[in-house]
C-alpha positions in Angstrom: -23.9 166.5 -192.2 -26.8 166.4 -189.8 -29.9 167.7 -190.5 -29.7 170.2 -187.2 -26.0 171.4 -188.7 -27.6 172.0 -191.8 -30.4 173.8 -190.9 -28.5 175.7 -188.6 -26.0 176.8 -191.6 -29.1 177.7 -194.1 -30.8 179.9 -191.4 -29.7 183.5 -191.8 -26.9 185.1 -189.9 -29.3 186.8 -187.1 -31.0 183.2 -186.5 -27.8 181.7 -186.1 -26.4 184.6 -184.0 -29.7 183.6 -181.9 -28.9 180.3 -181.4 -25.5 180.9 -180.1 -26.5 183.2 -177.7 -29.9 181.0 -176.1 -27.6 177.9 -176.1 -24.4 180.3 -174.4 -27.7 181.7 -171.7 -28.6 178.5 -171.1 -25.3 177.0 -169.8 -24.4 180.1 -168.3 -27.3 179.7 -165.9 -27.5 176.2 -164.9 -23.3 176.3 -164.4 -23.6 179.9 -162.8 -26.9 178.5 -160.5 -25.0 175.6 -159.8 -21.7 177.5 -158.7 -24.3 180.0 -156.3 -25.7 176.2 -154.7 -22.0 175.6 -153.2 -18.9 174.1 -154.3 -18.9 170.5 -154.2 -14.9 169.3 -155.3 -16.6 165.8 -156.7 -19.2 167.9 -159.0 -16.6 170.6 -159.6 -15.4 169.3 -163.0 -18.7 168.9 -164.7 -19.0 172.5 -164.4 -15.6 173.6 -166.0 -16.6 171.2 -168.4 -19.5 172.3 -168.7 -18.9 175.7 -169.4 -15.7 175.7 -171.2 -16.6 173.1 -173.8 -20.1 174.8 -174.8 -17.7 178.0 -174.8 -15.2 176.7 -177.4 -18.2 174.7 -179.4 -20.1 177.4 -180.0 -17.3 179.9 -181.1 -16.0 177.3 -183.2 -19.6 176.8 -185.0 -19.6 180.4 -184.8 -16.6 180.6 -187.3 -17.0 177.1 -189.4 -21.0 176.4 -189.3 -20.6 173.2 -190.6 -17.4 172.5 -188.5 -18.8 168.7 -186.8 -16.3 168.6 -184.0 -17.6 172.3 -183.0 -21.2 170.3 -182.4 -19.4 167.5 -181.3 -18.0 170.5 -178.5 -21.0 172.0 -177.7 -23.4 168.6 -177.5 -20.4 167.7 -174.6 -20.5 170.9 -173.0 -24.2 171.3 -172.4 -24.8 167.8 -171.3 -21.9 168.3 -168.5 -24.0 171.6 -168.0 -26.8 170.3 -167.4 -25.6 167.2 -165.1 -23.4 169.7 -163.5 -26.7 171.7 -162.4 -28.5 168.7 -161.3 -25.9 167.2 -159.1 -25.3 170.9 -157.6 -29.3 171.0 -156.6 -29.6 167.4 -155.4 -26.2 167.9 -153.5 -27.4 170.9 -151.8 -30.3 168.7 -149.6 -33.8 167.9 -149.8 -35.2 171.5 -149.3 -34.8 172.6 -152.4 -38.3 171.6 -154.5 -38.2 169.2 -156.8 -34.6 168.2 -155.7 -35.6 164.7 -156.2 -36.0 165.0 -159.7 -33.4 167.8 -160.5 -30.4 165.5 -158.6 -31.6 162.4 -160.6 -31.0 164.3 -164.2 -27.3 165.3 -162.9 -27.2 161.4 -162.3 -28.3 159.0 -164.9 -26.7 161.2 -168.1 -23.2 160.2 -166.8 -22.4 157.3 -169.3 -23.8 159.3 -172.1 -21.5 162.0 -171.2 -18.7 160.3 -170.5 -19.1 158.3 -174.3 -20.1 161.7 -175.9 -17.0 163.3 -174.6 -14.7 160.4 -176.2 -16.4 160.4 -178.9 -15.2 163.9 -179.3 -12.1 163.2 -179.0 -12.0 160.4 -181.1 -13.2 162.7 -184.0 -10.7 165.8 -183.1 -9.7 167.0 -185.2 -12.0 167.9 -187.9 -15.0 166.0 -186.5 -14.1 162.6 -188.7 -13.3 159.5 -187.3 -10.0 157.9 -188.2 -11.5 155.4 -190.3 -14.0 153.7 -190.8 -13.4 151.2 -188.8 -13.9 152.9 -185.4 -17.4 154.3 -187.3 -18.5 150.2 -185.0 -16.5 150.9 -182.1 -18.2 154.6 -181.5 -21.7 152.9 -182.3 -21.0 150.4 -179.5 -19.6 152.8 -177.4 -22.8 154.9 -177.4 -25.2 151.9 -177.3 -23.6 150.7 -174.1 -24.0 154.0 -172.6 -27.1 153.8 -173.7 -28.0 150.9 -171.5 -26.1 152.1 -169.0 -27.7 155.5 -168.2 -31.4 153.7 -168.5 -30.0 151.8 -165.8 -29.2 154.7 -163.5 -32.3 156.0 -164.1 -34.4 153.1 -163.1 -32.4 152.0 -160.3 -30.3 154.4 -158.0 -27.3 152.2 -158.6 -24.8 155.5 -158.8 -26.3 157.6 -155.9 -23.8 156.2 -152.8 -21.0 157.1 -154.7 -22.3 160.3 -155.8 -23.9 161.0 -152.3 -26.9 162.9 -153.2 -29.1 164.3 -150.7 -32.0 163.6 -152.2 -33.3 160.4 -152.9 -33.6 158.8 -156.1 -37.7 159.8 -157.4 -38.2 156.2 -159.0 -38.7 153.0 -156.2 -38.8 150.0 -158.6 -38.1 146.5 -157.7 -35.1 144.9 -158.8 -32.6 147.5 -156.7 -30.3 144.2 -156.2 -30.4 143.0 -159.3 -29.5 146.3 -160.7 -26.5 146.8 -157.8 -25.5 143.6 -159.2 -25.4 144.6 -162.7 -23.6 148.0 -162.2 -20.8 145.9 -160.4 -19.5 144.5 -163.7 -21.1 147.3 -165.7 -19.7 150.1 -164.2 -15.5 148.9 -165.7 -17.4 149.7 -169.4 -16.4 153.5 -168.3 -12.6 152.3 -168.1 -13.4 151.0 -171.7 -14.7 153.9 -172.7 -11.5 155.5 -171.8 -9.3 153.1 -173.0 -11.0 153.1 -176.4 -10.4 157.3 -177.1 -6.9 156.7 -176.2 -6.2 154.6 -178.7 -8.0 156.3 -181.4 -5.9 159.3 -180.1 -2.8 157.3 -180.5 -3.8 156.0 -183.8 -4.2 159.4 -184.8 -1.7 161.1 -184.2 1.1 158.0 -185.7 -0.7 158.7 -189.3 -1.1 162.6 -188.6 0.9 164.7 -190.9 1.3 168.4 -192.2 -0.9 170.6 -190.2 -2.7 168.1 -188.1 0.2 167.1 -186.3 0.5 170.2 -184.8 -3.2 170.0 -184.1 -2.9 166.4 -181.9 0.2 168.4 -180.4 -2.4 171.0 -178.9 -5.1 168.6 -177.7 -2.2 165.8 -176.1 -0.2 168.7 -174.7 -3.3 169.9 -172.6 -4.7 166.3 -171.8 -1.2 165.3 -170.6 -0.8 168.7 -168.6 -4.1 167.9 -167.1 -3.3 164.7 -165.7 0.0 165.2 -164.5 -1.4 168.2 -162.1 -3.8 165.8 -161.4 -1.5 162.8 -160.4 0.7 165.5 -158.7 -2.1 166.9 -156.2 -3.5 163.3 -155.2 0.7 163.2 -154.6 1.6 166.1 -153.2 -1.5 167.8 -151.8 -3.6 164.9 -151.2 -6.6 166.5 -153.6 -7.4 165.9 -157.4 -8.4 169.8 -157.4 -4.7 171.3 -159.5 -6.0 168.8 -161.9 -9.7 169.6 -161.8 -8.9 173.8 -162.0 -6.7 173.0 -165.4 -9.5 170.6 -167.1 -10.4 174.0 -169.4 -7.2 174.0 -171.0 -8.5 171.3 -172.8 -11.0 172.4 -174.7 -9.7 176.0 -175.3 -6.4 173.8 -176.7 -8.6 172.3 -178.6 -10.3 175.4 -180.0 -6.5 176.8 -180.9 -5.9 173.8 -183.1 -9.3 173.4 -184.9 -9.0 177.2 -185.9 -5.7 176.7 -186.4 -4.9 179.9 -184.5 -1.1 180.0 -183.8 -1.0 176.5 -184.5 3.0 176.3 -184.8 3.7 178.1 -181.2 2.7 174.6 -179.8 6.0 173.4 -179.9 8.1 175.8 -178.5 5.5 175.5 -175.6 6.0 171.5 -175.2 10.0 171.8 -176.0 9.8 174.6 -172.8 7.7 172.7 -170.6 9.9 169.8 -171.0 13.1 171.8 -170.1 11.8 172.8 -167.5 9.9 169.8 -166.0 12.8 167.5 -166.4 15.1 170.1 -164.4 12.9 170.5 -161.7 12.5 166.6 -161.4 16.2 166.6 -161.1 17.0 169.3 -159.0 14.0 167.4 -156.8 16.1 164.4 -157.1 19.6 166.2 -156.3 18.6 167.9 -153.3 16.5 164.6 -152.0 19.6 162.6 -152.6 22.6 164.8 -151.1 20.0 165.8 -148.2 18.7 162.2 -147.4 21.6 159.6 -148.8 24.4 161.9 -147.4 22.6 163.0 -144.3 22.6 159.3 -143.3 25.8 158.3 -144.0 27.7 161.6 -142.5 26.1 163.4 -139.6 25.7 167.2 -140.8 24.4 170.0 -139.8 21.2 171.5 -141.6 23.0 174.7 -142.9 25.9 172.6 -144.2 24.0 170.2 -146.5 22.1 172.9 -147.6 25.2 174.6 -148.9 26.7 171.6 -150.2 23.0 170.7 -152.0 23.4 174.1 -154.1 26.9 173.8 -155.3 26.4 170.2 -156.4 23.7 171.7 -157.8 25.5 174.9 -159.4 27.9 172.7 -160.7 25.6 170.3 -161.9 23.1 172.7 -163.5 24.1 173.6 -167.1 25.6 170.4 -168.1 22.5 168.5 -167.2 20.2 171.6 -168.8 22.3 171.0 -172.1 21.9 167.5 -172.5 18.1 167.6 -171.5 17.5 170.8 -174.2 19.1 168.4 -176.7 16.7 165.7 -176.0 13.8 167.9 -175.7 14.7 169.3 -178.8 14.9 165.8 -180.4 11.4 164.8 -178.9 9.3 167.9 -180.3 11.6 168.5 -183.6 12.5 165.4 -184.9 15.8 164.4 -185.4 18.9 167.3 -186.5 22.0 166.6 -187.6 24.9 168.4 -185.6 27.6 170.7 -187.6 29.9 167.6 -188.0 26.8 166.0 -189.7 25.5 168.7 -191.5 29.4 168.9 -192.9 29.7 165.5 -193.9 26.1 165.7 -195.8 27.7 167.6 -197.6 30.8 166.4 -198.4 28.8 163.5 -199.5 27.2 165.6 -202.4 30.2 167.2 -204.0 30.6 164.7 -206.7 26.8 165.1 -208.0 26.0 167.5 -210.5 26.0 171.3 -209.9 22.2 171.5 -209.3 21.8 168.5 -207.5 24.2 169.8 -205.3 22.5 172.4 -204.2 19.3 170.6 -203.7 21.6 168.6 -201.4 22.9 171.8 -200.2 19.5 172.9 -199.5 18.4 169.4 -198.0 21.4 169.6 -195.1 20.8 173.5 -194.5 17.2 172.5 -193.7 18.1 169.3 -191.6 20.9 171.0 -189.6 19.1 174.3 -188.1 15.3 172.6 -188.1 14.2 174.9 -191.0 10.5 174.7 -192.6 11.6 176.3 -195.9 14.8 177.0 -197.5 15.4 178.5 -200.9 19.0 179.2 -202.3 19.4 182.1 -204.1 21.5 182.9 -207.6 23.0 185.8 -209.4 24.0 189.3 -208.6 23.3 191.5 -205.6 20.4 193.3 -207.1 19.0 190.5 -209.6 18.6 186.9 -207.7 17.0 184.1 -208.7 15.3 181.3 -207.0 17.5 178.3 -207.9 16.6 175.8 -205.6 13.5 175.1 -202.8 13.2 172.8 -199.9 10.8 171.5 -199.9 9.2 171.6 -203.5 6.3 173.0 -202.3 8.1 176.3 -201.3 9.0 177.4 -204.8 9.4 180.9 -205.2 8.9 182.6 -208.7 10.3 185.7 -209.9 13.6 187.6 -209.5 14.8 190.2 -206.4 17.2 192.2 -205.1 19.1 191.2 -201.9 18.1 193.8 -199.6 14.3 192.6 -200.3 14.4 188.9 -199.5 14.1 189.7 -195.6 10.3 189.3 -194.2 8.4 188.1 -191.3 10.1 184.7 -189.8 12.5 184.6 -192.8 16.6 184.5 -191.9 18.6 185.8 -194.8 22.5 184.8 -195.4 24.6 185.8 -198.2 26.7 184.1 -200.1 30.0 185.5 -200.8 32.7 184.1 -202.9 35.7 186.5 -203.3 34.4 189.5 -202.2 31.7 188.9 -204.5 27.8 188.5 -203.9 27.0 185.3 -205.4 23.4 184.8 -204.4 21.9 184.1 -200.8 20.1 181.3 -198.6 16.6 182.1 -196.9 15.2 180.1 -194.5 11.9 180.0 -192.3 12.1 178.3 -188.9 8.7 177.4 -187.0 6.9 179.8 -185.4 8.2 180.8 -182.0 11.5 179.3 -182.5 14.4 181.2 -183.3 17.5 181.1 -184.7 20.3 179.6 -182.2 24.3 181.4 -182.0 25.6 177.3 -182.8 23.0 177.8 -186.3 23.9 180.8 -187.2 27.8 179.8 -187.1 27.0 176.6 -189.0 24.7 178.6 -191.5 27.7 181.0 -192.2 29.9 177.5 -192.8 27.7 176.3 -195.2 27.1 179.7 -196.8 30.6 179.7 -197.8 30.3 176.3 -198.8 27.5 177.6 -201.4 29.0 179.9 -202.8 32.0 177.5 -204.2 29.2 175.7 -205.4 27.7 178.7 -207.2 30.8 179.3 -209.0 30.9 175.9 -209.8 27.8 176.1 -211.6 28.6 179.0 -213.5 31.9 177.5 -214.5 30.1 174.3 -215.4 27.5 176.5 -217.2 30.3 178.4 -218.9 32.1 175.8 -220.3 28.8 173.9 -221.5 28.2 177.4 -223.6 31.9 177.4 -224.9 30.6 173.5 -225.9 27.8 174.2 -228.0 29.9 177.3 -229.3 32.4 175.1 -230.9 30.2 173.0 -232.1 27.8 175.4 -234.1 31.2 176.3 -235.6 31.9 173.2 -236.8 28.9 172.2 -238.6 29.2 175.8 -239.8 32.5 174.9 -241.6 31.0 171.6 -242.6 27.8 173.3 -244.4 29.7 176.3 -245.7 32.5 173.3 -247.1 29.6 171.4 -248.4 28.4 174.4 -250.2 31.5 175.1 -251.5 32.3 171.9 -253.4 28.2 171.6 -254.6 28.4 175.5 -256.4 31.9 175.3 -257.9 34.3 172.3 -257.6 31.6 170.4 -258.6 29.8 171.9 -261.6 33.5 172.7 -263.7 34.1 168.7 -262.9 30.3 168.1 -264.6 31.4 170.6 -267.8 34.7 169.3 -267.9 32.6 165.8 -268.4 30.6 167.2 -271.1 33.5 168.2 -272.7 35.4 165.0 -272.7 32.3 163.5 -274.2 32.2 166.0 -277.6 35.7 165.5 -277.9 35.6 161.9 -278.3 32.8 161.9 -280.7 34.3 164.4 -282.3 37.7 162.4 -282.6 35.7 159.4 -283.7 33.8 161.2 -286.2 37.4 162.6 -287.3 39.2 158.7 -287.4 40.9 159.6 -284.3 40.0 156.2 -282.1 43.1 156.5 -279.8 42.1 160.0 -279.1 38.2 159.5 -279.1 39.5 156.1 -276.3 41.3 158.3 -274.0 38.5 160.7 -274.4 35.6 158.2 -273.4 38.0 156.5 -270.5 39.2 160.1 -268.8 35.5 160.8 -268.5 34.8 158.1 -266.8 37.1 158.6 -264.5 35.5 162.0 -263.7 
């Protein structure tokens, strides 16, 4: 943790409070000063950046103190602040005092901002790096800006594409050399940009849980961003769609580090892909019919017009299905369709009784995109939690049917008979509801659950009647046992002990035959 985090967490609440409030003064008058000097469309962005960054950062440290990325946010935000302030006074002319100096600090920071703000995104986000591995990459990143920005401000080897007004305060030999330099120097931006990417990329393939929907936020706006921007340069012929959309960035980002409604990200990327995708085609449907068949068959405007929205009509809601189903694959992941979710199941029906339900369970989840399922057994008013997908969403404890319903939670009986046999509850994402085509497949495989439930309980029942039978029989065993060892067996021992006086009494007496059959009958016993 640095040491200006940590001292900034240690200092009490009204200190803190303070500090937010200089640092949110501070950028609020060089942007707002900046903004009063004119608006300049190439200095534009530094002062959304500018201001929405430090904006974000500083509520973010506001709400986690020790919360790197939210420094990470605000270090960004007042840079571009400051740089955007600059540029604004040395764009406005050589009037304005000191505009020499003022214009050349909006100039030379620009490598340092431009590695600071990757470096930021590198780290989203949680402020960490993805390993430690790119710990190298972000110290070479920084050096080279480094270099770079003592470069531009030695030399003025940035100020014709810039176009300042005022010249650059420092006249130094070397100019050429330095003009030189910057030719090849200048692509190590490109790198810069390159190099974020990646760790973006790398990212968000070993993201899981949570922080997938966190890259979600931050790619969703980057991607948003650019594609305004790519579509005024087309379209209008200016970068400025692209530039007025560059805060959506950071307060994206701010959504995902706070985690505030951090599951409504994908409804918003599965509607904006709808959406996007049906406009390019109805863009492409109309230039086709309206181009291709105007050339081939000479037409009035009105009638290709007409014949452009019936092709279109027709065309609509077969095209909108098939791009909802891909959309849908794209943001949810992969779901298996009723046939599938039927043939799952099928699959199970050998296994076990509870197995079966976990399997049950498994395909209710994978067939209506569900974040939790629990399958519920027993009577109406007494169920218990017999099954969880996944494990983590174990439930404890016994209620009644008419008290399984909450927030986000779908609730389905299961019926067998005319007879409540337990339930299935499910939680979808937030945002997302549940579709007519779910539903209908949920009541299928409802049904389907509640032959299983009976299953168990017959399985159950007969496993009782098992054990039953076989108490009984080692019962009758003991009780057989203890028969033979308290009566059977001790007249047999007397009857021995008998034998045995009689033949010495019958030898005693003469009587050897008698005393012989004696001796041999007890042996026998």
């Amino acid at each position: 943790m640095p040491a200006a985090t940590e001292a900034y967490y240690e200092a009490p609440s009204a200190v803190r409070e303070a500090g937010i409030a200089l640092v949110a003064l501070l950028v609020a008058a060089l942007v707002g000063y900046g903004w009063q000097l004119g608006f300049f469309l190439e200095n534009a962005h530094n002062g959304l950046i500018g201001g929405s960054f430090t904006a974000v950062g500083l509520y973010v440290v506001r709400m986690r103190p020790r919360h790197r990325e939210g420094w990470l946010f605000v270090a960004a935000g007042v840079l571009h602040a400051v740089m955007f302030f600059g540029r604004q006074y040395g764009l406005e002319g050589g009037a304005l005092p000191a505009a020499s100096w003022i214009g050349w600090i909006g100039v030379w920071p620009l490598p340092l901002a431009i590695a600071l703000s990757g470096w930021t995104l590198m780290a989203f986000p949680d402020g960490r790096l993805p390993s430690r591995g790119w710990r190298a990459a972000v110290v070479a990143m920084m050096t080279v800006a480094a270099v770079l920005a003592a470069v531009s401000a030695l030399w003025p080897v940035e100020y014709d594409r810039i176009g300042l007004s005022a010249p650059h305060p420092l006249q130094l030999p070397g100019a050429e050399a330095a003009a030189r330099f910057w030719e090849y120097a200048k692509f190590s931006y490109v790198a810069f940009q390159v190099l974020w990417t990646v760790a973006i990329v790398a990212r968000v393939r070993r993201a899981s849980g949570d922080e997938v929907r966190q890259m979600r936020w931050l790619v969703y706006a980057v991607v948003m961003a650019v594609v305004l921007l790519v579509a005024g340069m087309l379209v209008l012929g200016s970068p400025l769609p692209g530039l007025l959309v560059l805060p959506l960035i950071p307060v994206a980002a701010g959504f995902a580090i706070l985690k505030l409604r951090l599951y409504d990200i994908d409804p918003v990327i599965n509607k904006t892909l709808v959406v996007g995708a049906m406009l390019l085609v109805v863009t492409a449907g109309y230039v086709a019919i309206v181009v291709g068949v105007g050339a081939l068959v000479p037409a009035e405007g009105k009638v290709l017009s007409l014949l452009t929205t019936a092709a279109v009509a027709v065309a609509f809601e077969p095209v909108r299905r098939r791009v909802q189903r891909l959309a849908d694959r794209l943001v949810y992941g992969r779901r298996t369709t009723p046939y599938e979710a039927l043939s799952q199941l099928s699959s199970h029906l050998e296994d076990a009784p509870q197995e079966l339900l976990s399997g049950m369970a498994a395909t209710v989840a994978n067939a209506v995109g569900a974040s939790e399922v629990v399958v519920w057994v027993g009577r109406e008013d007494h169920l218990v939690p017999q099954v969880c997908w996944p494990a983590s969403a174990y439930e404890e404890g016994s209620a009644a049917l008419p008290d399984l319903g909450g927030p986000r939670r779908h609730v389905r009986p299961v019926v067998h008979q005319g007879t409540v046999r337990g339930a299935i509850t499910l939680r979808k994402p937030s945002g997302e509801a549940l579709t007519s085509v779910e539903d209908r497949l949920l009541a299928d495989l409802a049904a389907q659950t509640g032959l299983v439930i009976v299953q168990q309980h017959q399985a159950q029942e007969i496993q009782a009647a098992a054990r039953r039978i076989v108490t009984a029989e080692d019962a009758a065993r003991r009780r057989i046992e203890r028969d033979l060892h308290d009566g059977a067996q001790q007249r047999l021992v007397t009857l021995g002990l008998e034998l045995g006086i009689l033949a010495e009494q019958a030898k005693a007496s003469g009587e050897v035959a008698i005393a012989a059959r004696a001796k041999q009958a007890r042996t026998q016993l």
